[in-house]
C-alpha positions as CSV (number, residue, x, y, z in Angstrom):
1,X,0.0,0.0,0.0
2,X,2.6,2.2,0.7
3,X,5.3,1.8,-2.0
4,X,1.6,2.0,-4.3
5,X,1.1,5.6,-2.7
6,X,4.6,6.9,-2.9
7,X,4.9,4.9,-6.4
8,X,2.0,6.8,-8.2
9,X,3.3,10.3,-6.0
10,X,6.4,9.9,-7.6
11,X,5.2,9.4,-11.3
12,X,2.5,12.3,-11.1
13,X,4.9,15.0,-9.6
14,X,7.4,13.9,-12.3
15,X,5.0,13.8,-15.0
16,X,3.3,17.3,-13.5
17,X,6.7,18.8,-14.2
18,X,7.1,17.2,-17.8
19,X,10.3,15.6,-16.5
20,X,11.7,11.8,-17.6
21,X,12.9,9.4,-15.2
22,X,16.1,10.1,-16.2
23,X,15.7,14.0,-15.9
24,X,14.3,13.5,-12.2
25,X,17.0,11.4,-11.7
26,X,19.8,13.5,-12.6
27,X,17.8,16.5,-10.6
28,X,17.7,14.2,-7.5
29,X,21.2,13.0,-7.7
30,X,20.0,9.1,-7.6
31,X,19.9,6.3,-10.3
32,X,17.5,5.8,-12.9
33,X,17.0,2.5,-11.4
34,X,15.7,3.8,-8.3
35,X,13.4,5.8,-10.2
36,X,11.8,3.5,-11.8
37,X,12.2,0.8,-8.9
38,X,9.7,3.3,-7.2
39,X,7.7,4.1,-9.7
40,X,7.0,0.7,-10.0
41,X,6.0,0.1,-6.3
42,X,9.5,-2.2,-6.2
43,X,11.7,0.3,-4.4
44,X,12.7,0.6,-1.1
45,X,14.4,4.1,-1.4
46,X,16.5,5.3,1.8
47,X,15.2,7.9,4.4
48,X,17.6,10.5,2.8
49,X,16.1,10.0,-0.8
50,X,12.7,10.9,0.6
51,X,14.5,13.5,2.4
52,X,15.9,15.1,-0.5
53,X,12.8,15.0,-2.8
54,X,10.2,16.2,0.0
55,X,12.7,18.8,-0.8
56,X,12.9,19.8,-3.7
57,X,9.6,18.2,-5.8
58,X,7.1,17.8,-2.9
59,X,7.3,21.0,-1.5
60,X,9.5,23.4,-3.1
């Protein structure tokens, strides 16, 4: 339920701001793979990566 919530989060903020994967990637400083991982509800990103995108997407 969770990684479904942050998943979908994720992908609308990203696709809100017309950013790729690899765009929000290279913005956030982390992988592709963990990108996608997330975006796909397969991720288990780190307590800094949240960190970092609450932010700078989430709440600019």
């Amino acid at each position: 339920m969770v990684k479904k919530l942050l998943g979908d989060a994720v992908r609308e903020e990203r696709l809100r701001r017309n950013l790729s994967q690899n765009s929000l990637a290279e913005q956030a400083k982390i992988s592709l793979r963990t990108v996608s991982d997330i975006e796909n509800y397969i991720g288990n990103p780190q307590l800094e990566t949240l960190y970092a995108w609450q932010l700078t997407y989430i709440f600019p």
